[in-house]
C-alpha positions in Angstrom: 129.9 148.9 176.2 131.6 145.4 175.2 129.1 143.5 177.4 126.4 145.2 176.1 127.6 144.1 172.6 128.3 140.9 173.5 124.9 140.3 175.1 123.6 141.1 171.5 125.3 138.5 169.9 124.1 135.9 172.7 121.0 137.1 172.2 120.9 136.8 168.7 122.7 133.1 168.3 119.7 132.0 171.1 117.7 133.2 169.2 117.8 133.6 165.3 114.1 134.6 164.7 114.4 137.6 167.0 113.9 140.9 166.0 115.7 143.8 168.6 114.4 146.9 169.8 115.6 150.0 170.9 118.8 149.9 169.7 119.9 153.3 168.6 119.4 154.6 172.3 122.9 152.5 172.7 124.0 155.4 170.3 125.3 157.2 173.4 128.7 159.4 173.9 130.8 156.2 175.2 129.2 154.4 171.6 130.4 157.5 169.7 133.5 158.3 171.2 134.6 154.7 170.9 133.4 154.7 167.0 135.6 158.0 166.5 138.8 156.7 168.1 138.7 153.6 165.4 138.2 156.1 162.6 141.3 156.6 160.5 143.2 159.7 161.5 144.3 160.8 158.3 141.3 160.5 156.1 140.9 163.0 153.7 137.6 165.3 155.3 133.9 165.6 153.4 131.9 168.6 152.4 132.2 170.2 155.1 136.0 170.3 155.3 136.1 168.9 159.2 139.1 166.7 159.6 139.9 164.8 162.4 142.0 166.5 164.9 140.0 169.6 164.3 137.1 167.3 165.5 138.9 166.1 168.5 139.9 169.9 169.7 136.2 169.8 171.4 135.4 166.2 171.5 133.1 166.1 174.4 130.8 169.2 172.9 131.0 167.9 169.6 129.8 163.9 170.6 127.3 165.6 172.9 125.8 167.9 169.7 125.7 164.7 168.1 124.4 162.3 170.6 121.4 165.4 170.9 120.7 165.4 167.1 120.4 161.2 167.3 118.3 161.5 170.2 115.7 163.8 169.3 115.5 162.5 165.5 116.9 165.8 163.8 120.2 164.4 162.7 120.9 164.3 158.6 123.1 162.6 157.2 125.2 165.2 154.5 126.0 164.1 150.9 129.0 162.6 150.1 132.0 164.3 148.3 133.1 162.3 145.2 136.7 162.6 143.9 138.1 161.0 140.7 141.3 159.7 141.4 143.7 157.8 138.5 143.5 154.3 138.1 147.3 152.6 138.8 148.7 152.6 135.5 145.9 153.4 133.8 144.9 156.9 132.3 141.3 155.5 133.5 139.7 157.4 136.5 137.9 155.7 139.2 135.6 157.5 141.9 136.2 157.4 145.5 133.2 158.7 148.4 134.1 160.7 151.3 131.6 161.0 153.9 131.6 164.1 156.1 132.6 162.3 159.6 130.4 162.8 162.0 128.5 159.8 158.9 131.5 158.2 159.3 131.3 158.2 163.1 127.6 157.0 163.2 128.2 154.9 161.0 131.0 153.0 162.7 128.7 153.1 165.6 125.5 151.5 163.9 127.9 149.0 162.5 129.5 148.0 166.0 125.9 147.3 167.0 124.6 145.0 164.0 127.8 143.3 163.8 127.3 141.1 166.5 123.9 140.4 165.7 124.8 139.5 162.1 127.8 137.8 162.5 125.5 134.8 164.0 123.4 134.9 160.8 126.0 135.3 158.7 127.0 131.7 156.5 131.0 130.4 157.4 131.5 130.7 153.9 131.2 133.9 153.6 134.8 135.6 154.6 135.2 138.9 153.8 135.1 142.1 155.9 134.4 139.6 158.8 136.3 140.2 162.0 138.9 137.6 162.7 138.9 136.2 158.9 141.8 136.7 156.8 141.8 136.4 152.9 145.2 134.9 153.2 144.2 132.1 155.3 141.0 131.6 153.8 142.6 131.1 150.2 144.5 128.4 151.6 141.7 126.6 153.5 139.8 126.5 150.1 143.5 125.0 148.3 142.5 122.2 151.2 138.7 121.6 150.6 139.7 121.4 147.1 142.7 118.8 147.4 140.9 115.5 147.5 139.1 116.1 144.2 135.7 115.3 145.0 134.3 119.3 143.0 135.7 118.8 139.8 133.2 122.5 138.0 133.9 125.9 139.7 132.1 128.5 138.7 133.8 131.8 139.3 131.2 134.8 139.5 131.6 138.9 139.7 128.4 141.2 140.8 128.8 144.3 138.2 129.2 147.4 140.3 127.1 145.4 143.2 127.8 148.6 145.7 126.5 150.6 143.3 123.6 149.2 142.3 121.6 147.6 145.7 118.1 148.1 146.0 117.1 150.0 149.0 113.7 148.3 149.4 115.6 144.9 149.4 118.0 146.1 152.0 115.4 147.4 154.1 113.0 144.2 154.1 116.1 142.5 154.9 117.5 144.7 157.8 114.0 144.1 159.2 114.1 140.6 159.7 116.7 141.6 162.9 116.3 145.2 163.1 112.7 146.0 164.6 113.6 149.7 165.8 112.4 152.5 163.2 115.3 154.9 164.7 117.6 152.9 163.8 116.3 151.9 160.1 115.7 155.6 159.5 119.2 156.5 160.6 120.7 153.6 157.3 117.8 155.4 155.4 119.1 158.7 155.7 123.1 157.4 154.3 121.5 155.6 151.6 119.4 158.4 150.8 122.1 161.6 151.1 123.2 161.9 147.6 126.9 162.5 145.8 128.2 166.2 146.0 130.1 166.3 143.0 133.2 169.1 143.4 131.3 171.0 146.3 129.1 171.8 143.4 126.3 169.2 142.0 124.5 167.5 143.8 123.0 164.2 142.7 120.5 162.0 144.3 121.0 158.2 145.4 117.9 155.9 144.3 120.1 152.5 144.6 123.6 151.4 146.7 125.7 151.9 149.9 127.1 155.1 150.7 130.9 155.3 148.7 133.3 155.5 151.0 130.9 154.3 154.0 132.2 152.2 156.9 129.1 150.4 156.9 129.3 149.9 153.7 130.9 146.9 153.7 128.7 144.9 156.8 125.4 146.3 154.7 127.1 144.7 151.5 127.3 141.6 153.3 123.7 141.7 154.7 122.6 141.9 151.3 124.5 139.2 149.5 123.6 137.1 152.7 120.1 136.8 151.2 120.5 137.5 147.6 123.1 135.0 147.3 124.4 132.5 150.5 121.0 131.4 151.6 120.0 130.7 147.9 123.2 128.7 147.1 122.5 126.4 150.5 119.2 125.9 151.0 117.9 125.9 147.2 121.5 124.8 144.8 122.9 122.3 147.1 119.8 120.6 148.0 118.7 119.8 144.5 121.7 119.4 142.7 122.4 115.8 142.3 126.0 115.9 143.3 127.8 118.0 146.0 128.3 121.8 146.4 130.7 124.0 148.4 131.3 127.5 147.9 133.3 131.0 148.9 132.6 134.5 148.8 134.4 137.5 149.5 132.1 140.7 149.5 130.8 140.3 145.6 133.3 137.9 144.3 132.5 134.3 144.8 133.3 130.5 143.9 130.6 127.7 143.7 132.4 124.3 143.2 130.3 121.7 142.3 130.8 118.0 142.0 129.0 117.6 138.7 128.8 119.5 135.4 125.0 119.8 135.0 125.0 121.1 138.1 127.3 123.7 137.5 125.9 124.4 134.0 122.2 124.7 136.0 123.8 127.2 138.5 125.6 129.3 136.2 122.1 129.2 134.0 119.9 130.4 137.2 122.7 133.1 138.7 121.3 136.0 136.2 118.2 136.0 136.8 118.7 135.2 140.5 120.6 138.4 140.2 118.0 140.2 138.4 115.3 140.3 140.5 117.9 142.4 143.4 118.4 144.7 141.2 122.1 143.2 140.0 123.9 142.1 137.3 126.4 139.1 136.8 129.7 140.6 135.4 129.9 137.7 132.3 133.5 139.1 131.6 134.7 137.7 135.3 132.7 134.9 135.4 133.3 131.3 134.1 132.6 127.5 134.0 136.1 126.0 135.0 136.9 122.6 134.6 138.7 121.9 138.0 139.4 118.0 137.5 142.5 116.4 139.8 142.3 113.2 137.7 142.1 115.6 134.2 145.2 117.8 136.1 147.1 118.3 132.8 143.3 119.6 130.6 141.7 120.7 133.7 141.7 125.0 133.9 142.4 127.7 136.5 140.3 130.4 138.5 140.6 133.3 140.3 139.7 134.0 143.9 141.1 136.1 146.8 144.0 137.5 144.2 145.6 134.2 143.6 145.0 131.9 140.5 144.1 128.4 142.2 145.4 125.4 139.3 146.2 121.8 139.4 150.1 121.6 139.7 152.5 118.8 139.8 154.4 117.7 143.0 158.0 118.2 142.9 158.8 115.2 144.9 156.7 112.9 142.6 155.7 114.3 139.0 152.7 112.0 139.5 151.2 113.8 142.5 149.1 116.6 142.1 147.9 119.2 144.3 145.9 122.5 143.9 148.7 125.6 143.7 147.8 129.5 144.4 150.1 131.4 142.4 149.5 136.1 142.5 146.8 136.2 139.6 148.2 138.4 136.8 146.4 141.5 136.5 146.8 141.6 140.8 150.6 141.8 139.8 150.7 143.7 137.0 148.6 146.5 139.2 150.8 145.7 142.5 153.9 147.0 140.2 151.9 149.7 138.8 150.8 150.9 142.0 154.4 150.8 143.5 155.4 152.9 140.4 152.8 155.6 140.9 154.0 155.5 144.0 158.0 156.1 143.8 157.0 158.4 141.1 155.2 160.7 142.8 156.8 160.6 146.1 160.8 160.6 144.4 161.3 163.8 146.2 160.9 162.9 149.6 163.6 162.6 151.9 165.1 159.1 151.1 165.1 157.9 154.4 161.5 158.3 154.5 161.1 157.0 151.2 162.8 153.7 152.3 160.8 153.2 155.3 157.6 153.4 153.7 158.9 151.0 150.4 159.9 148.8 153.4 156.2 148.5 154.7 155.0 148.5 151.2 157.3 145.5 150.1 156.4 143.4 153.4 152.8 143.9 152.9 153.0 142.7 149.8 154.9 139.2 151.2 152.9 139.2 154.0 149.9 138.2 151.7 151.3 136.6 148.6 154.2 134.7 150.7 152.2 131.4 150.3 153.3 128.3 150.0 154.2 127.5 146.0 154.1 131.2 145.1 157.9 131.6 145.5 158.4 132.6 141.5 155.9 135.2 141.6 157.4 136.6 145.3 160.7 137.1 143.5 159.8 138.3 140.3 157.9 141.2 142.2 160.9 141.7 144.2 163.1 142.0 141.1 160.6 144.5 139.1 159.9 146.6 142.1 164.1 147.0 142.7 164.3 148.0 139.5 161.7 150.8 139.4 163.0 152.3 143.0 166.1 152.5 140.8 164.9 154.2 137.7 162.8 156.9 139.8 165.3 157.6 142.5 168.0 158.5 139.5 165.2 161.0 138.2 164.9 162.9 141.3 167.5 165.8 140.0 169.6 166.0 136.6 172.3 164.6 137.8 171.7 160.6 138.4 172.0 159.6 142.1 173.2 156.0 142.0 175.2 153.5 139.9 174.0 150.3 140.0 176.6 149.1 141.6 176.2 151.9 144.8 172.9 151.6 144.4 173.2 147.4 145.4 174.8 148.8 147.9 172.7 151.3 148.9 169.6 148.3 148.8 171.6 145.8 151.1 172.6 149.2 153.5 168.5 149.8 153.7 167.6 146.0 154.6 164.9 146.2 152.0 162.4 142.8 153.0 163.2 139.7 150.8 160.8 137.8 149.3 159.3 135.0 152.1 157.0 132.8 152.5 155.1 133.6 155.6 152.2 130.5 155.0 152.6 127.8 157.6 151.7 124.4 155.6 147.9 123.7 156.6 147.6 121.0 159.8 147.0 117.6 158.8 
């Protein structure tokens, strides 16, 4: 199965005008049965209540139903089940798609097989969802671009609801330029067409946007902004703006840093409309004109990318040296500790050694990204807050309070609760 992958990407970098057939007879019981062991165990099931393990009881009948009902053209995709879960510290709802997952297995299938063929289409600048790119990494790579001063305008720009909101058409046409198997097109026709089930109730129909919740979701997403945006920003921004252009995306949230104002001013003019005609909106409330100037360090602005807020900030070795510093943007804080406390709060009865063990992964998680270089101050501070609130809601879990805070600082040292650290390497020079 890996060869036969890899020999699509070969295929596919040979050639980038080809257009491959009969790909949805690799949608076999190896294919499947590979697709279902990457699923998530634990996912919460769809409308039809399967979960996991009860899928896996009778595997082989089950992949061999579904292999039939791909074969001979009668498989249908089911609607997905929406759920409104809370916001982290908000009294705002938010909704969240779960595909029934025999979807979820085809579609981690069809993805396994366009991956490869995309990933040689896809532009370098484009970084997330991509297999072997981290955010992390990529955050600091741009801090490096960045550092010599040459784009002194970034434009920071957010897609309103952009999973929401693709045109089908578009994604279609654009599919097609690879994809030249009807199977397989009628297969992603059939996700983006299934509808939301609404509390195993209503049923409501999906004219525009990925499936919620879908494991493709995120590689169709890509495809999309591939056209609608990357190609646009290289082959038509760069080459006539007078000065030089680099950008960044992750999924719908990009930078464009340009050398010159005008430029930027043209880009940010053109973006809407650009947007418009896929069927998208530009999200003016997260999207600005930053003055990014090394030699204007002290008037010049900040933006946001990746979670971090990227600024001009002084050396501490010489106050006259200035380099670009990543520091956790504030409303990715502020929800980090609201998250944490939803957490605690809602889990303070569990047995504590559990408890511990998962605020132990939580915490390291949390370093594991944020631990960059420079970002010690806001490392600590999380540390500090999220001590405090594992102290407040474990002395809530009966009448009686469970810790002083001097037990309980002993208690903390006794768990070997992660410290702040910074897990960046400084970039190679």
């Amino acid at each position: 199965m890996s060869s036969t992958l890899s020999a699509l990407g070969t295929k596919a970098e040979e050639n980038p005008e080809h257009r491959f057939r009969s790909l949805a007879r690799l949608l076999d019981r190896q294919m499947l049965g590979e697709a279902f062991r990457r699923l998530k165990r634990r996912a919460a099931p769809g409308i039809d209540g399967v979960t996991h393990g009860e899928y896996a009881e009778n595997l082989d009948e089950n992949l061999l139903s579904l292999e039939s009902r791909l074969k001979d053209g009668s498989y249908r995709a089911q609607p997905v089940k929406r759920r409104w879960i809370a916001k982290a510290g908000s009294t705002k709802m938010r909704p969240l798609g779960i595909p029934v997952l025999e979807d979820k297995i085809v579609q981690q299938a069809v993805r396994m097989i366009l991956e490869p063929i995309w990933e040689n289409d896809f532009a370098d600048e484009s970084i997330g969802y991509r297999p072997g790119r981290s955010a992390r990494h990529s955050s600091q790579e741009l801090g490096e671009v960045l550092h010599d001063g040459k784009h002194r305008w970034v434009v920071e720009a957010d897609i309103r609801g952009f999973f929401d909101h693709i045109d089908h058409g578009w994604l279609i046409k654009m599919l097609e330029t690879r994809i030249a198997d009807r199977a397989l097109i009628r297969i992603v026709r059939e996700w983006l067409k299934a509808g939301v089930m609404e509390e195993l109730k209503h049923w409501s129909p999906s004219h525009e946007g990925t499936p919620q919740g879908g494991v493709i979701s995120p590689l169709l997403g890509n495809i999309y902004l591939h056209f609608v945006q990357d190609l646009w920003i290289k082959k038509v921004i760069a080459r006539k703006s007078k000065g030089s252009v680099l950008f960044r995306r992750y999924a719908d949230d990009s930078v464009v840093c340009f050398q010159r104002r005008d430029d930027a001013e043209a880009y940010l003019r053109e973006l809407p409309a650009r947007l418009a005609k896929f069927g998208l909106a530009l999200a003016e409330e997260k999207s600005a004109l930053v003055k990014f100037n090394r030699w204007e360090a002290e008037s010049s602005g900040k933006f946001t990318f990746l979670g971090f807020d990227f600024y001009w900030g002084q050396s501490r070795r010489n106050p006259n040296f200035w380099r670009v510093r990543r520091t956790t943007n504030g409303r990715k804080f502020s929800a980090g500790l609201a998250k944490l406390k939803d957490w605690i709060k809602k889990e303070r009865s569990t047995r504590l050694p559990d408890l511990v063990t998962t605020l132990r992964r939580k915490l390291q998680g949390h370093w594991n990204y944020y631990g960059v270089i420079g970002n010690s101050e806001k490392t600590s501070s999380f540390a500090y807050f999220a001590k405090g609130l594992f102290y407040k809601w474990l002395n809530r879990r009966s009448q009686r309070k469970s810790f002083t805070w001097a037990s309980f600082e002993v208690a903390w040292e006794r768990w070997q609760i992660p410290t702040p650290q910074v897990i960046e390497k400084p970039w190679p020079r």
